[in-house]
N, C-alpha and C positions, 0 to 999 in steps of 0.2 A: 504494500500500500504506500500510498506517495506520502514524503514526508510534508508536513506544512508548517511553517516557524509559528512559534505560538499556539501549535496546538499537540494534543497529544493522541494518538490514534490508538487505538488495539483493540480485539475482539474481546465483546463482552464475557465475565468468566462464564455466567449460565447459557449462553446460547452461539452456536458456532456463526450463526444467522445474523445478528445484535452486533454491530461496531459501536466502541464506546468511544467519543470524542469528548477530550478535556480541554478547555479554555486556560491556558495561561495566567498569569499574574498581570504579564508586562498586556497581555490584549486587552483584559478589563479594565486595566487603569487607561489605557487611552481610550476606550469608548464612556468612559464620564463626560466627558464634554461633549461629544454628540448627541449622546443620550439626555443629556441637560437641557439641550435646546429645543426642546418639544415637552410639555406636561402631557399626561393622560388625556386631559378633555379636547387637546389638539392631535393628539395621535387618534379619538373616536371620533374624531368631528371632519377631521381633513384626512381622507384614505390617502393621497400623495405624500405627507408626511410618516407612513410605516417606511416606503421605498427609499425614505431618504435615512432614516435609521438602520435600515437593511445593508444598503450599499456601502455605509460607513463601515460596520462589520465586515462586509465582505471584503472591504478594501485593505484591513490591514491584514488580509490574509494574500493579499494580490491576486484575489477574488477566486482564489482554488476552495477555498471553503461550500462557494453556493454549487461548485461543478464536484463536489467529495458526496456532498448532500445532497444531491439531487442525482447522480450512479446508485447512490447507495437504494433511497427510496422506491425506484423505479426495476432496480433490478432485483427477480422475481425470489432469484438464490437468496436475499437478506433481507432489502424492503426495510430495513428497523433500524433506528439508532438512538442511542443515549448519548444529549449534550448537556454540557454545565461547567460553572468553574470547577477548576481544579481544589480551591480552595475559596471556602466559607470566609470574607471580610466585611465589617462593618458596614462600609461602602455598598456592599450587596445586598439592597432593604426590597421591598415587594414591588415597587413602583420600577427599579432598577429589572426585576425580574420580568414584569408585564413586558417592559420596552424589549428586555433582551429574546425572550420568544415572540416577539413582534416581529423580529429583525429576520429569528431563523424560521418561523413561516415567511414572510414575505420575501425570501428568496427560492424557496419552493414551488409555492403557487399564490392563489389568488384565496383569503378565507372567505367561507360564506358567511350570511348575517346568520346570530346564533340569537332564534327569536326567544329562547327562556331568558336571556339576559339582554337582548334588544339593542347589540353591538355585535361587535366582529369576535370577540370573546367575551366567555364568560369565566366569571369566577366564583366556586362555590365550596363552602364550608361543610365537613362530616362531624359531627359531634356524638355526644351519647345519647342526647333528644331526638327524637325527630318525629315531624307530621307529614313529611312531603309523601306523592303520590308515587316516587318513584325511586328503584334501588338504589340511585344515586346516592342519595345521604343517609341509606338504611347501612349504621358501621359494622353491626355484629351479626350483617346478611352477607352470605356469598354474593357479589356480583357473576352471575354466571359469563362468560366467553359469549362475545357479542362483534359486531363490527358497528358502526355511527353512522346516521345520517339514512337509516333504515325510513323512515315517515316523511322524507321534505321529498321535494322536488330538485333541489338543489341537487349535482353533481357533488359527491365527498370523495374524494380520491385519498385523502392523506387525514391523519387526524394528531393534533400535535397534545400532549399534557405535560403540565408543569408542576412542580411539588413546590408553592408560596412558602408554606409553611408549614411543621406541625409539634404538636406537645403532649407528650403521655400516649405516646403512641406503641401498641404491641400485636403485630399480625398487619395486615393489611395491604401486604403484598402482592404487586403488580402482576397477573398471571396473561401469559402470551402464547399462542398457540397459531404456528404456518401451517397452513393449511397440505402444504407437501409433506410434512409431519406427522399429521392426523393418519391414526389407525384405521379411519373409519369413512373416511372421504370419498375415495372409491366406491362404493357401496353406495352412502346414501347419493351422490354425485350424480349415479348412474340410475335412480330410481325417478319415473321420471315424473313423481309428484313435487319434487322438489324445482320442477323445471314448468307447475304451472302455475299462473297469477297469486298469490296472496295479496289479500289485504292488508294494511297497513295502519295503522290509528298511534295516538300519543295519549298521556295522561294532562289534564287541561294546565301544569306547571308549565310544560314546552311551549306552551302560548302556539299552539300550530292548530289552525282550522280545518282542514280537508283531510282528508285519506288517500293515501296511493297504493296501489296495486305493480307489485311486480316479484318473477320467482326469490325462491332462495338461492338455488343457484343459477349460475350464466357462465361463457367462456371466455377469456381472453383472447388477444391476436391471435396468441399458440394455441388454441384448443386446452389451455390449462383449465380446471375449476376457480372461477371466481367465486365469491358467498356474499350476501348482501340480507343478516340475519341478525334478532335480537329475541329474547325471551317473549321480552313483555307485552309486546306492541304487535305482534301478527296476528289478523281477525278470523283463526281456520274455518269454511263457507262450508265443510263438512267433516264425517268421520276419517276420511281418505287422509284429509290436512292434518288435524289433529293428531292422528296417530302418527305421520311422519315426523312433526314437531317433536312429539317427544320422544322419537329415536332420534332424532337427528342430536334433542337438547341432552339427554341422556350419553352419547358418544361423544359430544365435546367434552362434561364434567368430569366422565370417567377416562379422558387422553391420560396416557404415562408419557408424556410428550412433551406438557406445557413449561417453557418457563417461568420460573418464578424467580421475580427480580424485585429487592428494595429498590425502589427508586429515592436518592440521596436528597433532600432537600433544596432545591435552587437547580436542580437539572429536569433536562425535559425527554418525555420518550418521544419518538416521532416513528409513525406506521404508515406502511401502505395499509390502505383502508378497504381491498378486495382479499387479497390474500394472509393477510395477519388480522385474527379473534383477539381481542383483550377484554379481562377483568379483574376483582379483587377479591382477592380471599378475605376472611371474616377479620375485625379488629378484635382484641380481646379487651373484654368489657372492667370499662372507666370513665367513672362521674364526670372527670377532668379532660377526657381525649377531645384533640383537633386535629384535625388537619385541612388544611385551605389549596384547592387545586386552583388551576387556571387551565383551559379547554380552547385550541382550535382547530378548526376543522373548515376543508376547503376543497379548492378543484388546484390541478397541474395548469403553468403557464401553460397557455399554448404558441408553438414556436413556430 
């Protein structure tokens, strides 16, 4: 792999798939001042200001960083990677965090609007309370193996998450599953209720009005299996559907395949969004637990 000044490259320990990129000392200290010259409500308000934070980044890499990230994403073999600093400094506060996953989506693709939070990202908090309608903030539920952007209309090609913050944290590990991986792909891939219409719905926190229809799975260029699938949100129209759903939901949980990966706080995972599942395994239960993600998700430049 190419080397890049300022950064630090190597395959991730748990998955041969997973490149982990680390951020330097000497890179984050000169992107303070780029990053200073736009606040938050000017980076949600004027979309031409992410590309100018982006390209600063890019630039002190002599822009090999958006062409490392963007091989890595698209190619089918890995698709995945962990970035962040190398090291936790004061200087590194959450606002510092927003901009800097600002910077490495917007040299990927383009995000979509993320209408639960009614911007280009969202940010949302897990705690030991919770009312929401959705497994997201439920801490001491399995998040089961899912892909994003299952209910819009929106194209999602890439889905980026960032760990803001967390405290009293134990369990809650990122679990990853490539579909070339999967014990059970083949099978259900080939079954061809998985290849007709589903419906589609949200829980009314996503703020999405309509419903769309389309399979679980589809092909790539190559004839590979894509998946475009989530637990909670598929409307099965009969016993045929249903029953596939829970083989299908049933062979992801039970993979001996998945990674599971802490993701380090201030680092971000970034997925192709057709062939890499992601979830979370359970927190272990605490009055005091947080932890504060940031979420985005989008479509591929097109070139």
């Amino acid at each position: 792999m190419e080397k890049i000044s300022g950064l630090t490259i190597s395959k991730h320990n748990n998955s041969k798939r997973i490149i982990k990129i680390e951020i330097e000392n000497e890179i984050i200290e000169k992107l303070i001042f780029p990053f200073n010259k736009f606040d938050l409500t000017a980076l949600e308000l004027k979309p031409f200001t992410r590309f100018t934070i982006a390209k600063s980044f890019d630039d002190l890499t002599d822009n090999k960083l958006s062409k490392l990230m963007n091989a890595i994403i698209r190619d089918r073999s890995k698709g995945c990677f962990v970035i962040g600093p190398k090291n936790i400094t004061s200087k590194i506060n959450d606002n510092f965090l927003v901009k800097l996953s600002t910077a490495i989506a917007h040299l990927i693709g383009v995000p979509n609007h993320d209408s639960m939070a009614g911007k280009y990202y969202a940010r949302f908090t897990v705690k030991h309370e919770d009312k929401s309608d959705s497994y997201l903030r439920k801490a001491y539920t399995n998040m089961d193996l899912h892909t994003d952007g299952t209910y819009v209309k929106e194209v999602t090609d890439w889905l980026l998450m960032t760990k803001i913050q967390e405290q009293n944290v134990e369990g809650g590990e990122t679990a990853m599953l490539h579909l070339d991986d999967w014990e059970h792909c083949e099978d259900l891939y080939n079954d061809p209720v998985g290849k007709q219409n589903f419906i589609w719905g949200s829980p009314k926190s996503k703020n999405i009005d309509y419903k769309v229809e389309h399979p679980v799975f589809s092909s790539d260029a190559n004839g590979k299996p894509i998946i475009s699938y989530i637990d909670q949100f598929p409307e099965p129209k009969n016993m045929e559907q249903g029953n596939f759903l829970q083989r299908l939901s049933d062979g992801l949980e039970e993979s001996k395949n998945k990674a599971i990966t802490k993701l380090p706080v201030g680092s971000a995972i970034i997925a192709n969004n057709y062939f890499w599942l992601h979830g979370r395994k359970p927190f272990k239960e605490n009055e005091e637990l947080s932890r504060e993600l940031l979420r985005i998700r989008g479509s591929f430049f097109i070139n």
